[in-house]
C-alpha positions as CSV (number, residue, x, y, z in Angstrom):
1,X,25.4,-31.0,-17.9
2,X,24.1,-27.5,-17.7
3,X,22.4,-26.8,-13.9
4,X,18.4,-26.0,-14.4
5,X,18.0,-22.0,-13.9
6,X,17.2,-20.9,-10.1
7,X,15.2,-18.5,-10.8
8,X,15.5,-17.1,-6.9
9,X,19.4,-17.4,-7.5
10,X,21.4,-13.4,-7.2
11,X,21.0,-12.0,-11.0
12,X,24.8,-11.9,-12.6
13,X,24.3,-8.0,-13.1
14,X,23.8,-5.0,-11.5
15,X,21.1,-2.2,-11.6
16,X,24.2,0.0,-12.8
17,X,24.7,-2.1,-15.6
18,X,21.2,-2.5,-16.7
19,X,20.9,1.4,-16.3
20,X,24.2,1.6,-18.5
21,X,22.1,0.1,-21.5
22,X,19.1,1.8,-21.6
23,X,19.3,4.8,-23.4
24,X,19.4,7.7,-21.8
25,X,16.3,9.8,-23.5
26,X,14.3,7.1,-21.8
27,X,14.4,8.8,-18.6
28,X,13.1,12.2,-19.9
29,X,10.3,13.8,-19.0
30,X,7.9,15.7,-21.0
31,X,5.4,17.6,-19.9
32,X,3.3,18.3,-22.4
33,X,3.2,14.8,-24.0
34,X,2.1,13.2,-20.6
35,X,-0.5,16.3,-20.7
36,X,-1.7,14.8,-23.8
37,X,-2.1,11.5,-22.5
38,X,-4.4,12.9,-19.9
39,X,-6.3,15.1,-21.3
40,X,-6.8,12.1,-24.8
41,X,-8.4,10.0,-21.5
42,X,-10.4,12.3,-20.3
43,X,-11.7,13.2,-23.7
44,X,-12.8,10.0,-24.6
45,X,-14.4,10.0,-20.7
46,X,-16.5,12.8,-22.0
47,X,-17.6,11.8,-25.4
48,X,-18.3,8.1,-24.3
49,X,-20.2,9.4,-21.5
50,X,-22.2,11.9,-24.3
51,X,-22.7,9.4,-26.8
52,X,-24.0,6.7,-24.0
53,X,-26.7,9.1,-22.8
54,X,-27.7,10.0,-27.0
55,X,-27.8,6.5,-27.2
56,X,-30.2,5.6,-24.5
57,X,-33.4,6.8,-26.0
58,X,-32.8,4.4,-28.8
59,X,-31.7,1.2,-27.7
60,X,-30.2,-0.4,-24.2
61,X,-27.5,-2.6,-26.1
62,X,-25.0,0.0,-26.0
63,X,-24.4,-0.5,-22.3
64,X,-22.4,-3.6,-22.0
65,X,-19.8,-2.0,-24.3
66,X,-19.8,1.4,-22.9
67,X,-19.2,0.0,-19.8
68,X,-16.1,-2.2,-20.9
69,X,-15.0,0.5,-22.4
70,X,-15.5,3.0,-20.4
71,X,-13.7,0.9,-17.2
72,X,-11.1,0.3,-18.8
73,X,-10.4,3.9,-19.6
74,X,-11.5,5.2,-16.0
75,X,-8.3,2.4,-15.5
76,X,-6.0,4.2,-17.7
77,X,-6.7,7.8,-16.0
78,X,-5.8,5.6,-12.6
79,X,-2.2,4.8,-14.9
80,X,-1.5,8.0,-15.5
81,X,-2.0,8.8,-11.6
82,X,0.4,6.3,-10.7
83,X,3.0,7.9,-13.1
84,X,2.4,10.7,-11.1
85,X,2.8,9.5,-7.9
86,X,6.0,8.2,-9.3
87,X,6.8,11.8,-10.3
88,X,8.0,10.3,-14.0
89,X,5.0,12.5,-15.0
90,X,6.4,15.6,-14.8
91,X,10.1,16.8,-13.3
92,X,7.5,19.7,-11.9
93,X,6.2,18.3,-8.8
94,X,3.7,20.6,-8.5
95,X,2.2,19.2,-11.8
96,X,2.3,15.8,-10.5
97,X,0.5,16.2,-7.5
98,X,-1.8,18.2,-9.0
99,X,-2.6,15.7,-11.9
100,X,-2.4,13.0,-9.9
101,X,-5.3,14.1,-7.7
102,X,-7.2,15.3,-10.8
103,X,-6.7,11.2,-11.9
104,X,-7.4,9.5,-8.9
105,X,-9.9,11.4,-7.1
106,X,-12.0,11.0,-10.3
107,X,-11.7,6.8,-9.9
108,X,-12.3,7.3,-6.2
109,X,-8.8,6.8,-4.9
110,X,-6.9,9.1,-2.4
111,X,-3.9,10.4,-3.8
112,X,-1.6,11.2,-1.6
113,X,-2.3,8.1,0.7
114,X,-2.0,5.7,-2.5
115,X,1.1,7.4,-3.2
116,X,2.9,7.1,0.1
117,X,1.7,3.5,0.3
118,X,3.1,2.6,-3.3
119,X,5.9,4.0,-2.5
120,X,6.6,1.3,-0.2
121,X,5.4,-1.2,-2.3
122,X,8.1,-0.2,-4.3
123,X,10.8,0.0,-1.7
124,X,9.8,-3.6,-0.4
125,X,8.8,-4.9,-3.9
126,X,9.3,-8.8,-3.4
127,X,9.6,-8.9,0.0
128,X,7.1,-11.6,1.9
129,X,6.7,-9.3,5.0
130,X,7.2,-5.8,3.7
131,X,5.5,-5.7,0.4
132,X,2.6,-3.8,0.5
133,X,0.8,-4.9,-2.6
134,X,-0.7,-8.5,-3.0
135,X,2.1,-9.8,-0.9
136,X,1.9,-13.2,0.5
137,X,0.2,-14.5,3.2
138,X,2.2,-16.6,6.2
139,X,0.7,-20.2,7.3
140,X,0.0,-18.9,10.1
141,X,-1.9,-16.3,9.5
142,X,-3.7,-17.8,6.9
143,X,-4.9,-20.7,9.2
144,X,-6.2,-17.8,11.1
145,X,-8.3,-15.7,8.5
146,X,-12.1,-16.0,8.4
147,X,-14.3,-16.9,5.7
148,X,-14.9,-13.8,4.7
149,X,-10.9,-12.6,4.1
150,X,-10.8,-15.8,2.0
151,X,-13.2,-14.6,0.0
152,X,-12.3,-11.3,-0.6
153,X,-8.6,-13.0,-1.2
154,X,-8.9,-16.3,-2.8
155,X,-12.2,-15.9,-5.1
156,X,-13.2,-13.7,-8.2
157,X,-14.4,-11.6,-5.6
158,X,-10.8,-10.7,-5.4
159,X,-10.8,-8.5,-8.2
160,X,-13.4,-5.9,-6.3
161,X,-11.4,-6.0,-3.3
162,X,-9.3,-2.7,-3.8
163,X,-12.0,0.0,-2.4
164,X,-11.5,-2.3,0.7
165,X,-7.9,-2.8,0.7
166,X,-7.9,1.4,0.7
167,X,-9.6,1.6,4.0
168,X,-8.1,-1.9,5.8
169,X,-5.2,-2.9,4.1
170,X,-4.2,-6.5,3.2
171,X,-4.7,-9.1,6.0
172,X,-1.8,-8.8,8.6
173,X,-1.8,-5.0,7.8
174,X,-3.8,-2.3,9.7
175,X,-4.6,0.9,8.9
176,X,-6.5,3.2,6.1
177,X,-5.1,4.9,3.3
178,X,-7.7,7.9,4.1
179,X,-6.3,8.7,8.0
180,X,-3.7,10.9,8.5
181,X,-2.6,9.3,11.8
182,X,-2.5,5.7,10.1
183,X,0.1,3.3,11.0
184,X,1.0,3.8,6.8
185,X,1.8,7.2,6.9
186,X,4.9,9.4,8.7
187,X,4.0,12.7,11.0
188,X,5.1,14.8,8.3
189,X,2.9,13.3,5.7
190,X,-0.3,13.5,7.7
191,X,-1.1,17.1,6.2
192,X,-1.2,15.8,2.3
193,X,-2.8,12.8,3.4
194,X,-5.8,14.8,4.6
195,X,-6.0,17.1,1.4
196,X,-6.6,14.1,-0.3
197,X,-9.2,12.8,1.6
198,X,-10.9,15.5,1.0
199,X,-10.8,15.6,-2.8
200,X,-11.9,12.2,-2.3
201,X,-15.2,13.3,-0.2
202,X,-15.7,16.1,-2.4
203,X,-15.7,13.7,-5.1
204,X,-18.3,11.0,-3.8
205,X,-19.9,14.5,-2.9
206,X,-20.5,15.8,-5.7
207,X,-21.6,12.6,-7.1
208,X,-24.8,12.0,-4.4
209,X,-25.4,16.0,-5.5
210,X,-25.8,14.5,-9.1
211,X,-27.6,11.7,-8.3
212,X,-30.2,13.7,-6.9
213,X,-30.1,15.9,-9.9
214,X,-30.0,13.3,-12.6
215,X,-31.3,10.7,-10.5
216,X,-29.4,7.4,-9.1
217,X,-29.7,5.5,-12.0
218,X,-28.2,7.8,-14.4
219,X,-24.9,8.2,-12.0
220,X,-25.1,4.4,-11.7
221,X,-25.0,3.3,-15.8
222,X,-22.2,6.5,-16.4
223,X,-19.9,6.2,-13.8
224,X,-20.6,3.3,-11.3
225,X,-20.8,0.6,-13.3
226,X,-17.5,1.5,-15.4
227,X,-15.8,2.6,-11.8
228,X,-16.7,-1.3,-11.1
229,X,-15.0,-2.2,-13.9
230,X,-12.1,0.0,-13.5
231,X,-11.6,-1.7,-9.9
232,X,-11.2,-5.2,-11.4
233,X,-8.6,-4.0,-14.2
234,X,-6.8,-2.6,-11.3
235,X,-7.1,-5.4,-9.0
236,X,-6.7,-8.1,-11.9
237,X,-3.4,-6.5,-13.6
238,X,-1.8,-5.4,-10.3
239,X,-2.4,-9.2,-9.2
240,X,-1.1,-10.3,-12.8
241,X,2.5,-8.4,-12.4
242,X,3.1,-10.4,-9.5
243,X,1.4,-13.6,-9.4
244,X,0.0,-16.7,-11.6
245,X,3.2,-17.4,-14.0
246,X,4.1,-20.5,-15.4
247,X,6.5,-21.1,-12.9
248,X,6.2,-20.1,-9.2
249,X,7.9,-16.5,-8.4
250,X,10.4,-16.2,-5.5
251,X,9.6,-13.8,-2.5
252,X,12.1,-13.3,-0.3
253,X,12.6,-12.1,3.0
254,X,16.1,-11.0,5.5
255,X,19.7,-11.4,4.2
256,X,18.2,-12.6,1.2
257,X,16.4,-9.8,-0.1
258,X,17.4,-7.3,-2.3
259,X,16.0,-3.9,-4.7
260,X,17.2,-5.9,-7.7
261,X,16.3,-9.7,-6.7
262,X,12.9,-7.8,-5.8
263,X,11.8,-6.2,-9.0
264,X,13.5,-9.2,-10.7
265,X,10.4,-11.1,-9.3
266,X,7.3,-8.9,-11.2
267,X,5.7,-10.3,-14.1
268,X,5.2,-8.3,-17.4
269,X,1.8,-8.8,-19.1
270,X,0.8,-8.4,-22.7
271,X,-2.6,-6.6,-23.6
272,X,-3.0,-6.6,-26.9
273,X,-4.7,-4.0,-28.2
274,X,-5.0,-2.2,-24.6
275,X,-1.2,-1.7,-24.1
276,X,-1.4,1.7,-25.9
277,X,-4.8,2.6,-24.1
278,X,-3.4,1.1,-21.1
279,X,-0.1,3.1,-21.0
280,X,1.6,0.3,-21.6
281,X,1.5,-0.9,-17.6
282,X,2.0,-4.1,-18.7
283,X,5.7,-3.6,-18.9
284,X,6.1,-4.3,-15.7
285,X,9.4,-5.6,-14.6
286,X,11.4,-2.2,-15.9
287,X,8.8,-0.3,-14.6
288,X,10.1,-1.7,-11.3
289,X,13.5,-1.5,-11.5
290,X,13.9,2.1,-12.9
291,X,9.6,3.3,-11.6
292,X,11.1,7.2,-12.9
293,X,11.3,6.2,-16.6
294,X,8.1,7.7,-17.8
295,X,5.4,5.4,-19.7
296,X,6.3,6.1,-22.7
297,X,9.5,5.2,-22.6
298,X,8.8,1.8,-21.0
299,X,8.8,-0.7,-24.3
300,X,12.2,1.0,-25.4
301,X,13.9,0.5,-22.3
302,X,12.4,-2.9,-21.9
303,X,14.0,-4.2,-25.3
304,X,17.3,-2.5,-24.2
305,X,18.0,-4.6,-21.1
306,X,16.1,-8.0,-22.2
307,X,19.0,-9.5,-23.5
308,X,20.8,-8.6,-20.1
309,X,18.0,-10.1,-18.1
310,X,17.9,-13.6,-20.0
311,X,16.1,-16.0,-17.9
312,X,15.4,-13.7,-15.3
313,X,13.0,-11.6,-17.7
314,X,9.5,-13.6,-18.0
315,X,8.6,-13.3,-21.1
316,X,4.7,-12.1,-21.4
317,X,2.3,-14.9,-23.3
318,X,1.1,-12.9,-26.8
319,X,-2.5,-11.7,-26.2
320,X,-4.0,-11.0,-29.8
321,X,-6.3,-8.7,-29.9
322,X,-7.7,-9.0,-26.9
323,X,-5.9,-10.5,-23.4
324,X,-8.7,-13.1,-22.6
325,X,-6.5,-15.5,-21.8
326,X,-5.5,-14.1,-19.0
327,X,-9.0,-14.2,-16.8
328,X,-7.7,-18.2,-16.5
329,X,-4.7,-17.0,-15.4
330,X,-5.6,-14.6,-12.6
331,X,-8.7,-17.5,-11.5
332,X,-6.3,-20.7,-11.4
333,X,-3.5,-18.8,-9.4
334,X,-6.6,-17.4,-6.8
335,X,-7.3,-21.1,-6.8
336,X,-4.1,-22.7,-6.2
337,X,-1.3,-19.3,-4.6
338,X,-2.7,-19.5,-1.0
339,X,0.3,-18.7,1.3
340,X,3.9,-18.9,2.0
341,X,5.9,-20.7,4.8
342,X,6.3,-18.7,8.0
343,X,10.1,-19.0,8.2
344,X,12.4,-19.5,5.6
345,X,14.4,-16.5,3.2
346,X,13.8,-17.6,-0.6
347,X,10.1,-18.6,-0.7
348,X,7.6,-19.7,-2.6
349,X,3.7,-20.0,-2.9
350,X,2.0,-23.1,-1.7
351,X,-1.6,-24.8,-2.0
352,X,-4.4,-25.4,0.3
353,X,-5.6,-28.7,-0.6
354,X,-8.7,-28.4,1.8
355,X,-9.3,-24.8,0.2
């Protein structure tokens, strides 16, 4: 009788050997097409935003749509950001950083402190301790959070939880991704850390200065309200990638952690119509274990190692047009993905029944 698949169990192959069979264009770079994925995004940023305001001397309807669509694309920009921080942007680095604060200072996120603190996300993916996005939380500490970092953690609430999580962390985590002398960043890093900050307050600067210009309201209906919106795509997806799967997903921590076993434990998502828009960030689980293959490249190189992966490879649910289904999803594994044992080195999500 064949043994049921362990889906914590060591993967049969290597990172060399899924490198081996992707092809090898899908780790080039281009410049000028990632250039045109920015500048297509902030395009349609402008002409929604023109359009929106034409609109509004004629009827109030638009808005709901505007800001749905507008959200999600302030989320794309954040994408392309990331890809940036990943430097699979641009080989020029100089390009990347400067995008990448273009990207994310616009959506209200530091750069240079996201990007130091994804990095380890990255280098600790899967790891119950380590990880620094969405990563578990111990019994222990769980028993001891108030009723406010439940909420923020185990509600819908969660999905607007990211501005926080920028200037406290996760619970069990200290520091701010806006300090240079956080407990996040190294000595050497406190320089960049601070440059971005300061985009980041010339940003929310310039945006009072409008306000006062334009008045509240008008900043409010073009950019808050979409920069809401843009908050729960990033919360709700980044949650998604590694949470609330059919089956539980293994964290790990000590002797039985590894790179592989790690990004082996991310979830890729379908998004119907909104993978193009999207960058395709829902092909997640490559993304992970090659994070320098660039966007575009992602679907390709994600059909070249599937077959490798078998059972280890969790296979995205088929959104449509649209990926409703997965609001139930994200709101049942909030409901029921409370925390992990204390002790122990393959792990798995439990359930508050009191909760």
């Amino acid at each position: 009788m064949e043994k049921p698949f362990d889906p914590s169990a060591a993967p049969p192959f290597t990172l060399r050997e899924l490198r081996d069979a992707i092809p090898l264009h899908c780790f080039v770079k281009s410049t000028p097409l990632a250039l045109s994925y920015f500048f297509r995004d902030v395009v349609l940023i402008e002409v929604l935003m023109f359009f929106a305001a034409a609109l509004d001397r004629h009827t109030l309807l638009h808005w709901p749509f505007y800001w749905l669509l507008q959200g999600t694309i302030f989320w794309s920009l954040f994408v392309l950001g990331h890809d940036c921080g990943h430097g699979s942007f641009s080989e020029n680095k100089c390009v990347n950083h400067l995008v990448g604060h273009m990207a994310h200072t616009f959506v209200l996120v530091p750069y240079h402190g996201w990007r130091i603190s994804h990095r380890n996300h990255h280098q600790n993916h899967g790891h119950a301790d380590k990880d620094e996005s969405w990563h578990p939380v111990p019994e222990k500490l769980y028993r001891e959070m108030d009723s406010k970092e439940k909420i923020f953690r185990y509600t819908p609430l969660a999905l607007l939880a990211y501005p926080i999580y920028l200037w406290t962390r996760s619970p069990g985590k200290h520091g701010s991704h806006f300090h240079p002398d956080s407990p996040l960043f190294k000595k050497v890093e406190r320089k960049v850390v601070l440059t971005s900050t300061i985009w980041w307050i010339c940003m929310l600067s310039g945006l009072v200065l409008l306000s006062c210009v334009f008045g509240s309201m008008w900043i409010l209906k073009l950019y808050f309200v979409p920069y809401l919106i843009s908050v729960v795509w990033l919360d709700g997806v980044t949650y998604l990638q590694h949470h609330g799967y059919k089956e539980k997903v293994p964290w790990y921590r000590g002797k039985e952690w590894s790179n592989i076993r790690g990004g082996l434990s991310t979830i890729d998502r379908d998004f119907g119509v909104l993978n193009n828009l999207m960058h395709s960030v829902g092909t997640h689980v490559v993304h992970h274990l090659f994070p320098q293959i660039p966007h575009y490249h992602l679907v390709e190189a994600n059909e070249a190692i599937k077959s490798i992966l078998g059972k280890y490879y969790r296979e995205p649910k088929k959104s449509g047009v649209l990926p409703v289904h997965l609001i139930k999803q994200v709101l049942t594994s909030l409901q029921e993905d409370h925390y992990v044992d204390d002790e122990g080195d393959v792990i798995f999500y439990k359930s508050d029944k009191r909760h």
